[in-house]
N, C-alpha and C positions, 0 to 999 in steps of 0.2 A: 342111489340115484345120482345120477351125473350133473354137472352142472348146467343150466339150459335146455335137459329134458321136461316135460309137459307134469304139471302136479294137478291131479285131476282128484277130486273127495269121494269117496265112496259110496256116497247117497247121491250122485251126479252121474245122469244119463248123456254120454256122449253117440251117435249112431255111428257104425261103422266104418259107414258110408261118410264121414266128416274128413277134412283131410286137418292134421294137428300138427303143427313143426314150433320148434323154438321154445325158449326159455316162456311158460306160463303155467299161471294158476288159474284153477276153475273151482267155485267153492261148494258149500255142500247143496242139496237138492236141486240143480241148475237143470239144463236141457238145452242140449244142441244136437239139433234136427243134423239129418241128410244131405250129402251138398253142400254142405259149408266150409268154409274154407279159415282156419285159425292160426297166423303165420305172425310170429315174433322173429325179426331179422337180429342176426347175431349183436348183442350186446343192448337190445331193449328186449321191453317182457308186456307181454298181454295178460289181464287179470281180465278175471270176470267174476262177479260175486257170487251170492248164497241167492237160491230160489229166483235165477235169472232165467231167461227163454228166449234161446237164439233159435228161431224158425229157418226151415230150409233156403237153400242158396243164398247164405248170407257169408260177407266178407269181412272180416277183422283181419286189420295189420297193423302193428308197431313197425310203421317203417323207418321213420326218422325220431321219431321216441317213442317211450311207449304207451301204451293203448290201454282203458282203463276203464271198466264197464262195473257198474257198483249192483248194489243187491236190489231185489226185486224190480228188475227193470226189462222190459218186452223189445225186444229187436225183430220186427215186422219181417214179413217174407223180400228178399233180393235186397235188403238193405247195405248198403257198404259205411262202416266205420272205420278212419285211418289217422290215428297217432290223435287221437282223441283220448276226452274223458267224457263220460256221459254217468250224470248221480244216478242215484238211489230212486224207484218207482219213477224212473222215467219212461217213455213209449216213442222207438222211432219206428216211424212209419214204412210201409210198403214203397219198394224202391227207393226210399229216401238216403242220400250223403250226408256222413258229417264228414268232414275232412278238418287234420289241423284245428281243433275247435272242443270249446268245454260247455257241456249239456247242463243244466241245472237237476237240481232234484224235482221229480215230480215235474218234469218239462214232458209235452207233446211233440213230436217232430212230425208236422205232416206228413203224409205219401207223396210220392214222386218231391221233395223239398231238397233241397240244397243248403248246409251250412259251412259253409267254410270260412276259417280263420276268422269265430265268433266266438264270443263269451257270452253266452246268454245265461249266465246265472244271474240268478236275481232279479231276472224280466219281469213281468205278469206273462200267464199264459194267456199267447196271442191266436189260439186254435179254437180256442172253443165256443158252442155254438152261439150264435149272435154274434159275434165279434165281429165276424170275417170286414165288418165295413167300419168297424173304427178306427178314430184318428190314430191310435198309436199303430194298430195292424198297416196303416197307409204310410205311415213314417218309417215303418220299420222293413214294408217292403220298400220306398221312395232307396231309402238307406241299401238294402241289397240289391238295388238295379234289378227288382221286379222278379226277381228269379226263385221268389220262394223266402224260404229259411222258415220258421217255427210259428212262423201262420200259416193258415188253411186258405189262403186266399190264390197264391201264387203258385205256378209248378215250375219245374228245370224246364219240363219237354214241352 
């Protein structure tokens, strides 16, 4: 195998229908649906862990570095991740961005949410139910200019 060709594991369901380019690994028991698009731009590399689940028409790119998606972690249907890192039993939501930005472990990324050029390792999860009205969910939207990020309270659109 060449250098920057795709290293996919053997217990790892890719669909056909996915389109794969660039330098990456996909580890074992993973699952990338239909429609998706997995593109490491020459001299970064996209990883995705062990018993991960990228649902249909979803976007991964290592554009400006690379892209880093750890184990047991749920990537929602049309979500776009780019030159990210997103931990281990994370969940990003339906339609939701991370761009430029590190996901914690076991982090929620609401649907339709925007994170960009954040570190939210080491938050408290600001998603979950009853939350949506507390004072740090309010500060932490105040902070992203209302637009979302890893509360349930705010959307992009």
């Amino acid at each position: 195998m060449e250098a920057g060709e795709p290293i996919i594991e053997g217990s790892t369901y890719v669909s056909p229908l996915a389109e794969v380019f660039g330098d990456m690994y996909i580890g074992e028991r993973s699952f990338v649906a239909g429609n998706t698009v997995l593109r490491a731009h020459p001299g970064e590399r996209l990883t995705i862990g062990s018993e991960t689940n990228a649902q249909d028409n979803i976007i991964l790119r290592s554009f400006n570095t690379s892209t880093y998606v750890a184990d047991r972690t749920s990537l929602a249907h049309h979500a776009v991740i780019r030159d990210s890192e997103i931990g281990n039993f994370a969940f990003v939501g339906f339609l939701a961005e991370v761009i430029d930005s590190e996901v914690g472990e076991g982090a929620l990324v609401s649907a339709h949410a925007l994170v960009e050029g954040e570190d939210t390792r080491g938050r408290p999860d600001l998603s979950g139910p009853g939350d949506n009205d507390s004072e740090a969910s309010r500060r932490l939207a105040d902070r992203l200019g209302g637009r979302g990020g890893v509360q349930a309270r705010g959307t992009r659109r």
